[in-house]
Each structure stands twice: as C-alpha cells, then as structure tokens.
C-alpha positions in Angstrom: -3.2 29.9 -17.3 -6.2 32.0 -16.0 -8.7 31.2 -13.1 -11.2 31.0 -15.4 -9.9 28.7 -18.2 -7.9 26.2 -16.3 -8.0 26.1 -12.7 -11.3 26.2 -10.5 -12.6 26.0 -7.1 -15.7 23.1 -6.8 -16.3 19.9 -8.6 -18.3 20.0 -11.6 -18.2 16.3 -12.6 -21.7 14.5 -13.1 -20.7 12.0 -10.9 -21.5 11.9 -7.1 -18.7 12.7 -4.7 -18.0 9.7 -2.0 -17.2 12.4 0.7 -17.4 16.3 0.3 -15.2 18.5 3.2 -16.6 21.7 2.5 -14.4 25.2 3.7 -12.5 23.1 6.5 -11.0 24.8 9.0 -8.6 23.6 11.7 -7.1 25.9 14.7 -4.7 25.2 17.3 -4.8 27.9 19.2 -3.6 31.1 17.7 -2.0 28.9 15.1 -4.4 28.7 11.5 -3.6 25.1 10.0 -6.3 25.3 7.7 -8.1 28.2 6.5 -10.9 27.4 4.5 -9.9 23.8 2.7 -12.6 22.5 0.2 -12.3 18.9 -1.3 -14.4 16.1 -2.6 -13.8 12.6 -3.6 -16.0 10.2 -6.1 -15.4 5.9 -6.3 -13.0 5.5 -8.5 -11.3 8.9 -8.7 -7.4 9.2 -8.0 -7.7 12.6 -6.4 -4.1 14.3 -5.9 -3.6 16.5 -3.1 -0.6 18.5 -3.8 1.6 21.2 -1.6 5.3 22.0 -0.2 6.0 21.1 3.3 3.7 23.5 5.8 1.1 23.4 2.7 -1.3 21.7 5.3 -1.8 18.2 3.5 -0.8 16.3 6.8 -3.6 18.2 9.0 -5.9 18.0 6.3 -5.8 14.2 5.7 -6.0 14.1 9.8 -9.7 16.2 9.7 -10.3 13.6 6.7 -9.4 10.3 9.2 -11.0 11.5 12.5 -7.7 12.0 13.8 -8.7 16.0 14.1 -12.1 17.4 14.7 -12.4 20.4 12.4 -12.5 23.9 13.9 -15.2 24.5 11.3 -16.8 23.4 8.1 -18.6 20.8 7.4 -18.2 16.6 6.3 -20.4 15.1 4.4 -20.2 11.1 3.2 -22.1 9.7 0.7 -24.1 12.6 1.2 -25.0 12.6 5.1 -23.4 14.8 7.4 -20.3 13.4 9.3 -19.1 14.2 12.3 -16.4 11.5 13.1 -15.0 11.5 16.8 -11.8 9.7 16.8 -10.0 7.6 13.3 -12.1 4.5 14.5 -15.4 6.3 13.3 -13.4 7.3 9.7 -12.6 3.3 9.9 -16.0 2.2 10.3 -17.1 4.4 7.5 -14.5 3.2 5.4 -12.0 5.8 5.2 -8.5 3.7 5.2 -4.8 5.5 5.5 -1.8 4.2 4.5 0.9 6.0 6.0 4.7 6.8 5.2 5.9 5.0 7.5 4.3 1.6 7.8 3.1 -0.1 10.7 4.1 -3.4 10.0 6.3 -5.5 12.0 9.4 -6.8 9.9 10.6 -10.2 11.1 6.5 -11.4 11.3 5.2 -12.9 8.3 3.3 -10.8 5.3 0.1 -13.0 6.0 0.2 -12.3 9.6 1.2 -8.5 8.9 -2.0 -8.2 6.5 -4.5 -9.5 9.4 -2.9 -8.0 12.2 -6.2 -7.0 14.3 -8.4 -8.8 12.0 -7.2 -12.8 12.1 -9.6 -15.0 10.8 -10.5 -17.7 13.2 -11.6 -21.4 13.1 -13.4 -23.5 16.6 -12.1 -26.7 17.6 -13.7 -27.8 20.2 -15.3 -24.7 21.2 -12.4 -23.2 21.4 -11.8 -19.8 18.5 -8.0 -20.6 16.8 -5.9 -18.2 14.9 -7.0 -19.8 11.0 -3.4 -19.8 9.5 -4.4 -21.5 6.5 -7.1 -19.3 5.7 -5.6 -16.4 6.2 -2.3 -17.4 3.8 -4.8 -18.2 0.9 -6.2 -14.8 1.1 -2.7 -13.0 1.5 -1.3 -14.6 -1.3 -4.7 -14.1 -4.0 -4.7 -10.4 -3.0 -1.0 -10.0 -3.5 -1.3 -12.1 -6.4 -4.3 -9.3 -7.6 -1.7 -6.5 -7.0 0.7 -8.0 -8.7 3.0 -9.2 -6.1 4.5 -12.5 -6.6 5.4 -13.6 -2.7 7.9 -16.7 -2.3 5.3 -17.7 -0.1 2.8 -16.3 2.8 5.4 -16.9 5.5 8.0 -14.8 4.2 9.1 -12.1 6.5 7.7 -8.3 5.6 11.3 -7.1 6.2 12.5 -9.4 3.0 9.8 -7.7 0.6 11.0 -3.6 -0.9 9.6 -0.5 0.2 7.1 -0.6 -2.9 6.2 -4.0 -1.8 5.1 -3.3 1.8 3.5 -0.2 0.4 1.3 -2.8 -1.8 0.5 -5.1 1.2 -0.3 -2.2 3.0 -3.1 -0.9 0.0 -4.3 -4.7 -0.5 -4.8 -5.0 3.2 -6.8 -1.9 3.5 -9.3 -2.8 0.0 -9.6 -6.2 1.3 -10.9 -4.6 4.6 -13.5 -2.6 3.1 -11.8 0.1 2.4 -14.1 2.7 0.5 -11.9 5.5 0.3 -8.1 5.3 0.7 -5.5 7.8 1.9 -2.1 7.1 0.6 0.6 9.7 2.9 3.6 10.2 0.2 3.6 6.6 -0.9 6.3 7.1 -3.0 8.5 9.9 -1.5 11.4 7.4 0.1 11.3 5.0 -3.4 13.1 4.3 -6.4 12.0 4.5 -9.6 10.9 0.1 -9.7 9.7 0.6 -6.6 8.0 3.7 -7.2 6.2 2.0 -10.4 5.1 -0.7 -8.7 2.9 1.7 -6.1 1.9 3.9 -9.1 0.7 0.8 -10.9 -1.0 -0.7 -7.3 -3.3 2.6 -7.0 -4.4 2.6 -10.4 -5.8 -1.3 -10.3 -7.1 0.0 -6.8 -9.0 2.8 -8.7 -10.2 0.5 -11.3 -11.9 -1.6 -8.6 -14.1 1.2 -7.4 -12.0 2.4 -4.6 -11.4 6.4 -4.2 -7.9 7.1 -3.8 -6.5 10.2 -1.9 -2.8 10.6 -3.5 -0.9 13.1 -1.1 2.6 14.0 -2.7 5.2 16.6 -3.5 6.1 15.2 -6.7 4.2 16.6 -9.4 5.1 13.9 -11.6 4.2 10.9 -9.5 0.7 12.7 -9.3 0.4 13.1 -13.1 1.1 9.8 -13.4 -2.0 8.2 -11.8 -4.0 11.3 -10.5 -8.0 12.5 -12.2 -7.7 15.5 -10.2 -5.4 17.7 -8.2 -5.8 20.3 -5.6 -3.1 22.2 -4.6 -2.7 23.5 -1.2 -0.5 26.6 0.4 -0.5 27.6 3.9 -3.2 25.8 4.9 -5.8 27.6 2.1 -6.8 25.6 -1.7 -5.2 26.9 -4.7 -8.1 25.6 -6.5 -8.7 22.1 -8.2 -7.7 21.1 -12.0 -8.6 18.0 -13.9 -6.3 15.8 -16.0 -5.4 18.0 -19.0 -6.5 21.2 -17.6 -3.3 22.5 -16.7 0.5 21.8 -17.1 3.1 19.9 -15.1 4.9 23.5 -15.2 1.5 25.2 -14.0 1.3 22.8 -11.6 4.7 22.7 -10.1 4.6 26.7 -10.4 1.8 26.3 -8.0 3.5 24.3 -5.8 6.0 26.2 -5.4 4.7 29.5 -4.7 3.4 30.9 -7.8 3.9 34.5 -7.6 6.0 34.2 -4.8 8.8 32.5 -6.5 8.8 34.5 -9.6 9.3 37.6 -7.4 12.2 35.8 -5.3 13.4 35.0 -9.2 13.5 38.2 -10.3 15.1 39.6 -7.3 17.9 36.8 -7.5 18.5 37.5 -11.0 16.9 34.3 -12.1 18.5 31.7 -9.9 16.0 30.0 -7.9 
C-alpha cells in the first residue's frame, strides 16, 4: 500500500459532508490529546473511526458531542460554522451518542427506558399525564423496525441482551431526531448473535438517512458495516480509506502501529 494509491487524507466523495471537523485539536494542559484530527461525515455514510486504546477516539468523539471545546480547529455542520458549548447544543443539532455503557435503568420497562426525558403526555382535565399507551405503540413499531421482537412494551430492559439494549438505545436516538449518530464500541462486550444483531441495526439506520459514527477496535466489526475508515494514533489521523481501498491486514497493520510493530517484530524475532 502507498499514500498515494490507497490511503488519503480529505474526502473526495461528490456528496456533501453532514459535519466537517477540520485539524481538531484538543489540549489539557501540557498533555496533546489530539494533534491535528480531520474528519467528515455525509447522511447515510457508516464512517469507522478506528485506533488502539490512547489512539484518541474517546476525546475526539467528545469535541464531536460538545462534551469538549476544541483547543483549535474548526466545526462546521451542514456547512455553517459550529461552535457547540456543552453536549445539549450537539443534541439540539442532532448529534446523538450511544455509549458503551448504557444509561438505561434495568428493572424499568423498555417503553419507559426509550422515553426517559421525552414522555409523551395527554390532558385530562387540564391536567398533562404520562401517555403510557402512546408511548408503548411507538416502542414496540420502532423495535419492531429494528428488528426486535419484544414480548411486550412492559418488559423489563434488564430481560432483553446486550445487542438488544444496544438496539433500543439506536431506535431511541433515530426516533428522536437523531441526524448523526455516535456509536462508543457498540460491540466490544458482545457475542457473535448479539454482535450481528447491532451490525445489522446500524446498517438499516444508515439506510434511513442517518450518518453513523462506528468507533471500534475491531477491524472486522468495522468492515462489516463501515463506507469509510479513519484510523487514529496518538491523538494524530493516519489518513482515511474507502471500502475496497485497502485491506483488513492494511488496516489492522495500521492499527496496530504500522512501522512500529514491524520494528518491535523484527527485534523479537518475529513474535509479536
């Protein structure tokens, strides 16, 4: 592979990106968390962004959420300038994340799980009441969409697998308005079902306009679902391949260090 023929740095694709972070950079104090990160999104794109622990994916998806204000670079969403000052501005905008570990509550139901915050309401009397029926017929058509067949609304989140609650967690977020969605290593704590059944959630997602933001590890997972991939490495891009434009053994070379490893490699006599 050579940095001409197979991986690149920009986005090239006729279609207009959704959001554009352009040479991000993120400081805390002396420490360098991000060096100069580049990354755009379009509707409809799974884009994959890949990297080892440390890479910087976690601060990165934080500048991305309004969780951190970048140190500098620029933010641009459907092509204004963005400044976002906390995640509620990102939420307003549209910007969804779905993080490894859920915030859902167990024992409550999944219908009362997927519109925690957001509870539909009815008057009677003048007076505004949680809309339980409502709210159950919506849970169970946009599980049903996913491809989640609940015994019913009321049954506990706890009950449903890890793939499962992954999927609420997605449906809630489209159904909210959710333009562009972040998915935090959906599938890092799953088996292989369960695993499948997020894989095959974000690409019925995608085909319903919604950009996806796939963070992972696991260059396979990625492969399976992903249009693009960037690659990250202490807190700098690698560059930024489309589907066919480089290997699963380029890609996981990346990943892991590139150079780096084959040096360590060599040294080791070939063990690593």
């Amino acid at each position: 592979m050579t940095e001409d023929t197979k991986f690149h740095h920009g986005d090239a694709q006729a279609k207009k990106p959704i959001i554009r972070m352009v040479d991000i950079q993120k400081h805390f104090g002396s420490v360098i968390a991000l060096a100069g990160v580049s990354f755009d999104l379009c509707s409809g794109e799974c884009h994959c962004l890949l990297g080892d622990n440390g890479a910087g994916k976690s601060t990165f998806i934080k500048t991305m959420s309004g969780v951190h204000k970048p140190t500098a670079g620029e933010i641009f969403f459907e092509d204004r300038p963005m400044h976002f000052e906390d995640p509620r501005d990102a939420i307003s905008a549209g910007i969804a994340t779905v993080h490894q570990h859920l915030a859902m509550i167990p024992l409550m139901s999944v219908s009362r799980n997927f519109f925690m915050g957001n509870e539909p309401t009815r008057k009677v009397g003048g007076i505004s009441f949680f809309d339980k029926k409502l709210a159950d017929e919506i849970t169970m058509e946009e599980m049903r969409k996913m491809g989640i067949n609940l015994r019913g609304p009321d049954q506990a989140v706890g009950t449903l697998s890890g793939g499962e609650r992954q999927t609420v967690a997605i449906a809630r977020a489209v159904h909210f308005g959710a333009k562009i969605l972040i998915l935090d290593e959906p599938t890092s704590a799953l088996g292989v079902r369960q695993t499948s059944n997020v894989l095959a959630t974000i690409d019925k997602v995608r085909s319903q306009g919604v950009g996806v933001v796939f963070i992972s590890h696991n260059v396979r997972h990625a492969l399976a679902v992903g249009d693009r991939f960037t690659v990250l490495n202490r807190g700098k891009t690698l560059g930024t391949a489309r589907r066919g434009e480089i290997t699963p053994e380029e890609l996981q070379d990346l990943m892991a260090g590139g150079q780096e490893l084959a040096q360590l490699e060599g040294s080791l006599g070939g063990t690593v």
